[in-house]
N, C-alpha and C positions, 0 to 999 in steps of 0.2 A: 504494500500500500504506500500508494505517494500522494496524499491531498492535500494539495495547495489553493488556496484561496488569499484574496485578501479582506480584510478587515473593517476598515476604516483607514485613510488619508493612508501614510506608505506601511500600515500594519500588517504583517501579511503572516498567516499560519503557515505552517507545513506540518506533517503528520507522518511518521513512518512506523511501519510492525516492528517489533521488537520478537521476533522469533523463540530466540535463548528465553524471553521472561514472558511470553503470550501478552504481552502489552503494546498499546500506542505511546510512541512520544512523540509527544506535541510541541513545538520550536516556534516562538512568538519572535520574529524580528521585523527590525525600522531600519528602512535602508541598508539592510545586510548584516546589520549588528545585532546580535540577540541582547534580547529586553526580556524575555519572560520563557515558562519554562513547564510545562505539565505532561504526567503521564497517566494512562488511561487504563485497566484493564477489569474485562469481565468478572462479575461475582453475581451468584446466586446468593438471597437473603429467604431461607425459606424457600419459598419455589419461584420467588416474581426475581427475575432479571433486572441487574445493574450494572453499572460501569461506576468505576470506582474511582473517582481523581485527586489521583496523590500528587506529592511535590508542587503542586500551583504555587507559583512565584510568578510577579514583576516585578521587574529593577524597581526602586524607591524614587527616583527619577523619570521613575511612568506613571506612579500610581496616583489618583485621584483624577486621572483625565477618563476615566468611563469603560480602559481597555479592559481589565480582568471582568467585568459584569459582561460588555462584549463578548467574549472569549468564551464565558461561561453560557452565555445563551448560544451560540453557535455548537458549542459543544452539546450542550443540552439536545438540540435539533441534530445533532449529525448521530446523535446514540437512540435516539426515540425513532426517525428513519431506521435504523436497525434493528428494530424491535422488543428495545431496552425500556425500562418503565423509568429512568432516570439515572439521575447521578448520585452517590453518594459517595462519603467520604471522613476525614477527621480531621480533628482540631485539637492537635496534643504536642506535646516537647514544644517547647519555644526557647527564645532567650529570656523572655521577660511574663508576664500576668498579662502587661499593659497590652503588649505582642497579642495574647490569646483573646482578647477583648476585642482588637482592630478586627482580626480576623473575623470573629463571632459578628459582630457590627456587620462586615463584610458579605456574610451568608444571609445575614437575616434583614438584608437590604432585597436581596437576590430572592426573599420569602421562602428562603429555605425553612424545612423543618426540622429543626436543630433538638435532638434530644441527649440528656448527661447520660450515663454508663457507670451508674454510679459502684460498678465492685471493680471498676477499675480507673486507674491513678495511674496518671506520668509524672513526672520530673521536668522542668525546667533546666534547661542548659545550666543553671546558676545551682540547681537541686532541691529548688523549691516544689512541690507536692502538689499539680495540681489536678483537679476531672480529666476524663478524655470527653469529648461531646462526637456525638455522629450525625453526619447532615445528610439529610435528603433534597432532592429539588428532583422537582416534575414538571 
């Protein structure tokens, strides 16, 4: 798989199979530089199908101009064409609280349904204690 589209102004996706891990990785770059950074792979939750998106990253330098919520809805639309019922994913290890906060803020902009896990507990880069939360979007 090689899907390339573009985005918005010079944002343009690319997408390739990951074979060795049965995953997509998805490569956000602006004028040939990468800016951002997700990968994508199949899970069953019970019997309904999802795609699961880890590692979602934009450079701090990108964020707040609308591209990760972009990003996310196109992704969103290219796994539900596939016959997936959404995305899901987590919100654990960070550097900071404040970090897992943006992020949360992040998802539930996007109207994710963001639920805690509460018998399990990450660590903060720092080793601070905190939830894991799991998101859905549909």
């Amino acid at each position: 798989m090689d899907v390339r589209w573009v985005l918005r102004d010079s944002i343009r996706i690319a997408m390739y199979l990951n074979r060795r891990h049965g995953g997509v990785y998805v490569y956000l770059c602006d004028a040939n530089k990468l800016v951002g950074t997700a990968a994508l792979y199949p899970r069953v939750l019970g019997r309904t199908p999802y795609v699961e998106l880890a590692n979602f990253f934009i450079m701090e330098n990108f964020r707040g101009r609308g591209i990760g919520s972009a990003v996310v809805e196109e992704l969103l639309k290219f796994v539900k064409d596939r016959g997936y019922k959404g995305l899901m994913g987590y919100i654990l290890y960070s550097d900071s609280l404040k970090n897992i906060v943006r992020r949360l803020k992040f998802y539930f902009n996007l109207k994710a349904h963001i639920k805690i896990i509460m018998r399990e507990y990450g660590r903060t880069f720092k080793g601070t204690k905190v939830p894991v939360f799991r998101f859905f979007i549909y």
